[in-house]
ZAFI-680222 format. One record per residue (C-alpha): z, y, x; residue in three letters. Coordinates in steps of 0.5 Angstrom, whole numbers. Example, Ala and Ser with C-alpha at 12.3 -4.5 7.8 and 13.67 -1.06 7.14 Angstrom:
residues 2
      w      v      u  res
     16     -9     25  ala
     14     -2     27  ser
end
This chain:
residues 299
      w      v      u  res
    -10      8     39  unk
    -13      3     34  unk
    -11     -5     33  unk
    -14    -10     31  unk
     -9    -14     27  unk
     -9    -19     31  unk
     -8    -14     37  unk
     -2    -10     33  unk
      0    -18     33  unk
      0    -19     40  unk
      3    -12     41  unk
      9    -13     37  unk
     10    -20     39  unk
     10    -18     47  unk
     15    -12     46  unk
     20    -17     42  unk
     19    -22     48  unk
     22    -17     52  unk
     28    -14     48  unk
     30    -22     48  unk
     27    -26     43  unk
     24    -33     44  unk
     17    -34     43  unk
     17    -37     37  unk
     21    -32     34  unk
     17    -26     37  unk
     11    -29     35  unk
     14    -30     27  unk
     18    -24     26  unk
     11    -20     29  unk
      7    -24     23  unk
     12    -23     17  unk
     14    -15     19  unk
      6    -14     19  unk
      4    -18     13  unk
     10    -14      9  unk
      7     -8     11  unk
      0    -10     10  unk
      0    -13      3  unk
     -3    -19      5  unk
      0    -26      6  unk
     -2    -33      7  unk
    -10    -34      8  unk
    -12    -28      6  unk
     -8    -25     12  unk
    -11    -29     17  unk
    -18    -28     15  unk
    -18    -21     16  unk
    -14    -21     23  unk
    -20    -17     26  unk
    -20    -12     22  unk
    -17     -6     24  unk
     -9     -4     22  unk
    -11      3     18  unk
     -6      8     23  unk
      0     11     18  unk
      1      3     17  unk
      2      2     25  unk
      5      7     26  unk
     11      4     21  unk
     10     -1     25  unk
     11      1     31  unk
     17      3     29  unk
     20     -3     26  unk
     18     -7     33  unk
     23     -2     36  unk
     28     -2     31  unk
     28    -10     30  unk
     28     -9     38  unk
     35     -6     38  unk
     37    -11     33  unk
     36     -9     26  unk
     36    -13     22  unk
     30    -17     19  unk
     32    -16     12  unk
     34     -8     12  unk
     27     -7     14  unk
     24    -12      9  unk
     28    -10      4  unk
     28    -17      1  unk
     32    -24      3  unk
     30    -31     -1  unk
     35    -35     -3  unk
     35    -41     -6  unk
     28    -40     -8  unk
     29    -32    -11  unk
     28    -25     -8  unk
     33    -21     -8  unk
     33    -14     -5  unk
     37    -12      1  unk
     40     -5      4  unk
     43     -2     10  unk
     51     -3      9  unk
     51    -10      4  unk
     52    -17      9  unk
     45    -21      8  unk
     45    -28      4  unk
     44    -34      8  unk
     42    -41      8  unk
     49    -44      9  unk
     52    -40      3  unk
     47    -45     -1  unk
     52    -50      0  unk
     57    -45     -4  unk
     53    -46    -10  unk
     51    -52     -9  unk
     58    -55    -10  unk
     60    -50    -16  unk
     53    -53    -20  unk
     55    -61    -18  unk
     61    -59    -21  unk
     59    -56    -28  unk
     55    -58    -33  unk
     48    -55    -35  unk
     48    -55    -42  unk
     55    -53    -42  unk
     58    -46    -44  unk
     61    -43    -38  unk
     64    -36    -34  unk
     64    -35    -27  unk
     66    -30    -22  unk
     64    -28    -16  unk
     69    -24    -12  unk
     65    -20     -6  unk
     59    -21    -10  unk
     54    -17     -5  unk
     47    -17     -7  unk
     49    -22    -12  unk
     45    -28    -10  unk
     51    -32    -11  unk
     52    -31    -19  unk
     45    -30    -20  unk
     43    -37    -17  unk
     49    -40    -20  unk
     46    -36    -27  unk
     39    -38    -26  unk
     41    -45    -27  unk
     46    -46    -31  unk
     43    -42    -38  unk
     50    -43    -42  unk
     53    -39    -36  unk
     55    -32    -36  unk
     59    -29    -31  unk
     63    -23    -26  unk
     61    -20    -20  unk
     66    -16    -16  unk
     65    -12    -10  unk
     69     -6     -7  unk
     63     -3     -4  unk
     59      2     -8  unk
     53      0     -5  unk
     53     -7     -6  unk
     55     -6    -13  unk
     49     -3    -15  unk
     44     -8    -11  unk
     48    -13    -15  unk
     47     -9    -21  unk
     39     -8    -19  unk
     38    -15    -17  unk
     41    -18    -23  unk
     36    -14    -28  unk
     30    -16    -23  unk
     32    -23    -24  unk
     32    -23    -31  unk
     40    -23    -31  unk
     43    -17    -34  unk
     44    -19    -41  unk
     49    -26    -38  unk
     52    -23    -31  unk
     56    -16    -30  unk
     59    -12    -25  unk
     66    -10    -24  unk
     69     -5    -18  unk
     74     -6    -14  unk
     79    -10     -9  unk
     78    -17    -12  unk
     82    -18    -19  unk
     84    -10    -19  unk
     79     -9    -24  unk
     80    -15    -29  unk
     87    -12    -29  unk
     85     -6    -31  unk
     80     -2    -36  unk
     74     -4    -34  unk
     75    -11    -36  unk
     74     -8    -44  unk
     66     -7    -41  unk
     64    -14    -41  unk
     63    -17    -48  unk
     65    -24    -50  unk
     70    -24    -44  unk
     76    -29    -46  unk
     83    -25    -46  unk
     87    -26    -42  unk
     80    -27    -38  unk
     80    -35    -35  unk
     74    -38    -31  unk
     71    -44    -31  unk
     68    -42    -24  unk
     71    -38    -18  unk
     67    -37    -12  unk
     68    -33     -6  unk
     65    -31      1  unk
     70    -27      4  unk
     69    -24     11  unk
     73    -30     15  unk
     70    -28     23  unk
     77    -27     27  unk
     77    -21     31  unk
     75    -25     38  unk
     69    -28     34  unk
     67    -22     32  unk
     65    -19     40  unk
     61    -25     41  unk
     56    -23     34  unk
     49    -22     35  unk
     46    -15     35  unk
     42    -16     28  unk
     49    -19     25  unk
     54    -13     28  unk
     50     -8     23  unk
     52    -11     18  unk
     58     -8     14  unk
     64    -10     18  unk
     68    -11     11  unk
     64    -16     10  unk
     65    -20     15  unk
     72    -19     19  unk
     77    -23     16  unk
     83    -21     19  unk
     86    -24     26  unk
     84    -30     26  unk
     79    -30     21  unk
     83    -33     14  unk
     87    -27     12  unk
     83    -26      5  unk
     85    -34      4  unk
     92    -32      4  unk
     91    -28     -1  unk
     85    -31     -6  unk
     87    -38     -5  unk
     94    -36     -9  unk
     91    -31    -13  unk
     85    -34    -16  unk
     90    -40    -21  unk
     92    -36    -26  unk
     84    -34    -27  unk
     82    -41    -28  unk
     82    -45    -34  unk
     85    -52    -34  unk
     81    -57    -31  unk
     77    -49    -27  unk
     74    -50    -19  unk
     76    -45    -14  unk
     70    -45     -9  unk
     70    -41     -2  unk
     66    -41      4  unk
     69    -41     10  unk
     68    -41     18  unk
     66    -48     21  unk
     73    -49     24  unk
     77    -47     19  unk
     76    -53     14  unk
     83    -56     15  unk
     86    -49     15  unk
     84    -47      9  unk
     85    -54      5  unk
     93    -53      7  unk
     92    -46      4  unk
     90    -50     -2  unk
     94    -56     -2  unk
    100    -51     -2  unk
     98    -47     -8  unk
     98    -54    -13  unk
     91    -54    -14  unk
     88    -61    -14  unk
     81    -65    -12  unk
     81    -61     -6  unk
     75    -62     -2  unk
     72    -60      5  unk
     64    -59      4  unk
     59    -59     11  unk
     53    -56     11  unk
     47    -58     13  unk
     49    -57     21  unk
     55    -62     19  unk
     60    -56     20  unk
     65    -55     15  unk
     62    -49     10  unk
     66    -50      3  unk
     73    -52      0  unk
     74    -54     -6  unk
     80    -55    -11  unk
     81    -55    -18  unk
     86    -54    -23  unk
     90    -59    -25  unk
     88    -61    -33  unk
     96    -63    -34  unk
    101    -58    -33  unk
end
């Protein structure tokens, strides 16, 4: 049966309703599936409601109405996420950047000097929005992305080239510093020896295993290793915290994410491990979000 755009509009933004979402989430969400699709945005969108949805391009998106429905996330179907001000594409097994990470890179640029010459790494780089944000305003920055999963490494990689990034920014494979402790580590040009970094930062996966039951549907797709942190959720503090010192310059920042409740936690683990300047970060929420600490100048 053909629809209007408008119809299609109606269409979708009902069956969102009934699998759960709110109004104005249903009617939002209905509107930018369709716009992607169509190739139309803005005032050229709107105008052009009436027109009817030519029937391979409803049919599609019938199919993302269902699968958003059933908790897809928006960004698998898409295929892209803005982060601060940038398109980054996404897929299926990489976790989806989000606004709260901003305050990561928020801290690290606050925290370096914009005509300063600097290496970064960003350890479980996923998509690569961290250290692409990071690299598009900091020229003189050249940096690392690790990651484990293959996927993501290869998005980084995709992301970083789309960005105009490729020539300052590479990605490793592997486990957090396996992979600056091997071979590999000869594959990035200029890159001190032994490597030292002015700027360590990590979003790890930091849920605990009880909040992990109660994630939304959207969020339970996306890869569990990005996301379980262990029993309480501070398993790869532990062991990054500690890990991260003999990586950083003197006078050089870890910065990591965290989950609102672990600030204090989380700001011990740095204390004990003699960084200095330690510094718990909220969000726009006012929820702890980053912790900071920096290596010591002296000593």
């Amino acid at each position: 049966m053909a629809m209007t755009g408008r119809q299609a509009l109606g269409w979708a933004s009902n069956e969102l309703k009934k699998a759960g979402f709110s109004e104005e989430a249903a009617g939002r969400e209905s509107r930018l599936l369709l716009s992607h699709l169509w190739g139309r945005t803005g005032l050229n969108f709107i105008l052009n409601l009436e027109e009817a949805v030519p029937e391979a391009l409803l049919q599609r998106y019938r199919e993302w109405i269902r699968l958003r429905g059933t908790g897809t996330p928006l960004q698998y179907l898409t295929g892209l996420q803005d982060f601060m001000g940038a398109d980054y594409q996404i897929v299926p097994g990489v976790l989806v950047p989000r606004q709260d990470t901003e305050i990561l890179v928020e801290a690290a640029l606050q925290r370096s000097d914009p005509g300063e010459s600097l290496w970064a790494l960003d350890l479980g780089t996923g998509s690569g929005a961290i250290l692409g944000a990071l690299a598009l305003r900091r020229p003189g920055l050249r940096g690392i992305g690790i990651d484990r999963n293959p996927i993501a490494a290869a998005l980084a990689r995709t992301n970083f080239q789309r960005l105009g990034l490729e020539d300052r920014l590479t990605v490793l494979e592997g486990s957090w510093f396996e992979p600056l402790q091997t071979t590999q580590r000869s594959t990035v040009e200029g890159l001190p020896d032994p490597p030292r970094f002015d700027l360590i930062l990590s979003n790890p996966p930091y849920i605990s295993t009880a909040e992990m039951e109660a994630l939304p549907a959207d969020v339970k797709q996306e890869p569990e290793s990005a996301l379980w942190g262990g029993e309480d959720g501070l398993d790869c503090y532990r062991v990054l915290i500690p890990a991260a010192r003999p990586f950083l310059k003197k006078g050089g920042w870890f910065l990591a994410e965290i989950g609102w409740l672990q600030g204090s936690a989380v700001r011990a683990m740095f204390l004990e491990a003699g960084y200095t300047d330690v510094e718990i970060l909220q969000d726009l929420g006012q929820r702890d979000r980053v912790v900071c600490g920096r290596i010591p100048l002296l000593g």
